[in-house]
C-alpha positions in Angstrom: -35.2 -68.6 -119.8 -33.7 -68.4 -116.7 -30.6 -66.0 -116.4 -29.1 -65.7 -112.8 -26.2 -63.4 -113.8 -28.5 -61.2 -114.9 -31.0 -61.4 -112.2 -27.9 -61.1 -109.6 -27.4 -57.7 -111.7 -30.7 -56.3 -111.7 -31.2 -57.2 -107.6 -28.2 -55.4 -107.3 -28.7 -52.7 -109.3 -32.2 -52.6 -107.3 -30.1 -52.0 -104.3 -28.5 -48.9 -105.2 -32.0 -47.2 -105.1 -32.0 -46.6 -101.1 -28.5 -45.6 -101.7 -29.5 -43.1 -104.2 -32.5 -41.5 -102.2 -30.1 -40.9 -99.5 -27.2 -39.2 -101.3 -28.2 -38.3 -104.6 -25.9 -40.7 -106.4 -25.0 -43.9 -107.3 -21.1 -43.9 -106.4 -21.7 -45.8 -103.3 -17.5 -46.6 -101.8 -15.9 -49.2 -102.1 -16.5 -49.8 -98.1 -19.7 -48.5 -97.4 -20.4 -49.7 -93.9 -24.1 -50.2 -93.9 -24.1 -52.6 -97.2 -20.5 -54.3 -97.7 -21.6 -55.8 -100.6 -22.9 -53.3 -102.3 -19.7 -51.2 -102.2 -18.2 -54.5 -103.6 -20.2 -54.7 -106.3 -19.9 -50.7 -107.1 -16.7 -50.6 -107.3 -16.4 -53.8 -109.4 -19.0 -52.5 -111.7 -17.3 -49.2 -111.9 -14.1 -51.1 -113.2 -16.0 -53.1 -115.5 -17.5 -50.2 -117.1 -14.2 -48.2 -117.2 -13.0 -51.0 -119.3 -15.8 -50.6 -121.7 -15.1 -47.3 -121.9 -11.5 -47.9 -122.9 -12.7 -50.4 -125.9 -11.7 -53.6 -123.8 -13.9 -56.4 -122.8 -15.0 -56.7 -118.8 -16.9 -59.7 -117.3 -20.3 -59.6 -116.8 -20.9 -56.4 -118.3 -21.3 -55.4 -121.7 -22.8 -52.2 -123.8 -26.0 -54.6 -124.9 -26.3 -55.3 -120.9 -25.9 -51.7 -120.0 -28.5 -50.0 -122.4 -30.9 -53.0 -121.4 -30.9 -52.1 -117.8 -30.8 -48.7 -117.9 -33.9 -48.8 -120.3 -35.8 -51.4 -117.1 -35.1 -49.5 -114.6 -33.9 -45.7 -114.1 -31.5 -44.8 -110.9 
């Protein structure tokens, strides 16, 4: 039962936490100099849901995912 796409998800996800004590959000840029990658994966994610939003399919992230993590984990 191992799932490394969505184990990469949730240790990202995990990330954003720091990022939320310090600013009170979770809209970290698309640069953020302290964590590259995170910004990265923000601003992919952000896309992704966008496209949810707009009925289309995205990669790597769907409703199912969305309401699953959100219900593991609150940021």
């Amino acid at each position: 039962g191992f799932k490394w796409s969505s184990t990469r998800y949730l240790r990202n996800v995990r990330s954003l936490e720091p990022f939320k004590k310090r600013f009170g959000h979770c809209d970290a840029p698309f640069r953020y100099s302290s964590d590259l990658s995170l910004g990265l994966w923000c601003n992919k994610t952000r896309h992704a849901d966008k496209q949810i939003q707009q009925g289309k399919t995205a990669k790597g992230l769907n409703q199912d995912r969305i309401g699953r993590d959100r219900s593991q984990m609150e940021i």
